[in-house]
C-alpha angles and dihedrals in degrees: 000000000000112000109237094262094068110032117118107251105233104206096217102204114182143119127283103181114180118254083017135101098236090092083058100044091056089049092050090043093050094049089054095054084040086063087044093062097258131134104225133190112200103219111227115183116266119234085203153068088210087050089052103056100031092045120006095047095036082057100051085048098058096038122092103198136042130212113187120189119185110204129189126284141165116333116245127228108247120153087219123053134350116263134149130215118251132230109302088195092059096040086055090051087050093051085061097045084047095062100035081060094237108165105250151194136214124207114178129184112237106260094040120131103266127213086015122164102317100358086084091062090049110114094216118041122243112263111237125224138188111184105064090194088065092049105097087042096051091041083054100051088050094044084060102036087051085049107232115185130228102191103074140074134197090248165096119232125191118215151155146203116236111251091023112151136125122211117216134157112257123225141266089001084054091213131140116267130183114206134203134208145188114213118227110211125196106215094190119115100211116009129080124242102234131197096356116189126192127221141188096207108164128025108183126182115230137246097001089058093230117156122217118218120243136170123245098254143149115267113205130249118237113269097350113098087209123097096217119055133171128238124200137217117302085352138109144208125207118225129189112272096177138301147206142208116248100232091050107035096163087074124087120207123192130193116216130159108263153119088217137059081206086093093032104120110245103217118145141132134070118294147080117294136164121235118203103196108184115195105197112190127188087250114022123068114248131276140203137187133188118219134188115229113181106191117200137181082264131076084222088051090069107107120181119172141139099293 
């Protein structure tokens, strides 16, 4: 099983409606796609302008899937036939997975307007049922014959082995460095991490708290001389955290890309401290990540590792 960093996020949208079953069916539903290996968020609809932007649309951004189901409402006059509308809250979520391009799937209960508003756009038709009791069983049937993966997310993750390093002479002093990384992995299964940029953002003493103040600049890659870099699916790509001379170990070094050592970051001595390095990219929402660096008067003293 996928650990909670990497599973894929279903966005579960359908009615639940009170004295009613519908509240039932999306647990049940949830706890189905939960077996299958799958992080899930059970819509409910917002009261608010405020709860739509700061939960429900952070959610449909950081899912990466999207499971429409479209209950019974109120039945509709026609002088030709007997149908009934679906729910407005979940077609407007659709509407939203729909342009932030998440891969989707409809379910519709039979008698259910069909084709209505943007139903009619989707690609795939929405699969009717009749027998809500059957519902989490046949979601979860599709979920596995389409082939949607848990074991993904929409995301980049930054990361690091404990003891990484790599020694190398630095030029021109000629002198022995050790150098530390941190790893950026794309956890997409499919899309390209374009124009990635790496960040120290926050350097904080412990345990006095103190920050210490750092300009916003580019770090360097390992072995690349351009500040932005690509990173493809499932893979990842190393950039300089920081490094140190052998002979003096208490004095951190960063390379960044610039024509100045004003925005050279100033961290040295020995102590605890917590680094918050941040990686933007051009598709992928940012990231951030807090690591614990102890600094002795050894080279073997230095510690740096996920705080």
């Amino acid at each position: 099983m996928p650990d909670e960093q990497t599973k894929a996020k279903v966005f579960i949208s359908c009615g639940q409606r009170r004295n009613s079953d519908e509240v039932e069916i999306a647990h049940r539903i949830g706890e189905r796609l939960t077996e299958l290996g799958c992080e899930l968020y059970i819509a409910v609809e917002e009261q608010s302008l405020l709860g739509v932007r700061e939960n429900l649309l952070r959610q449909l951004e950081s899912s990466e899937y999207f499971l429409f189901i479209d209950f019974k409402r109120e039945q509709l006059l026609t002088d030709y036939d007997q149908v009934w509308r679906g729910s407005l809250f979940s077609h407007q979520e659709l509407a939203i997975a729909s342009y932030l391009g998440i891969p989707l799937m409809a379910f519709q209960e039979r008698g259910v307007k069909q084709q209505d508003g943007l139903m009619r756009f989707l690609q795939s038709k929405a699969i009717q049922f009749t027998d809500r009791a059957l519902l989490p069983n046949v979601i979860a049937d599709e979920v596995q014959q389409r082939g949607w993966n848990p074991n993904w997310k929409n995301g980049l993750l930054l990361e690091r082995e404990a003891g990484q390093y790599v020694d190398a002479r630095r030029l021109p002093a000629n002198r022995i460095a050790r150098f530390f990384h941190i790893t950026v992995r794309n956890l997409h299964e499919r899309k390209m991490a374009r124009n990635c940029y790496a960040y120290l953002q926050r350097v904080r003493q412990i345990p006095s708290g103190i920050d210490i103040p750092v300009e916003t600049i580019e770090f360097k890659w390992a072995g690349y001389l351009f500040p932005n870099a690509v990173i493809g699916p499932r893979q990842v790509r190393r950039f300089d955290a920081f490094w140190v001379f052998h002979d003096t170990p208490g004095r951190l070094q960063f390379n960044v890309i610039a024509d100045s050592t004003e925005f050279v970051p100033r961290i040295g001595g020995i102590g605890d401290y917590h680094l918050t390095y941040t990686v933007i990219s051009e598709n992928f929402a940012p990231t951030k990540q807090t690591f614990a660096l102890h600094v002795g008067d050894r080279l073997e003293d230095i510690q740096f590792q996920v705080a």
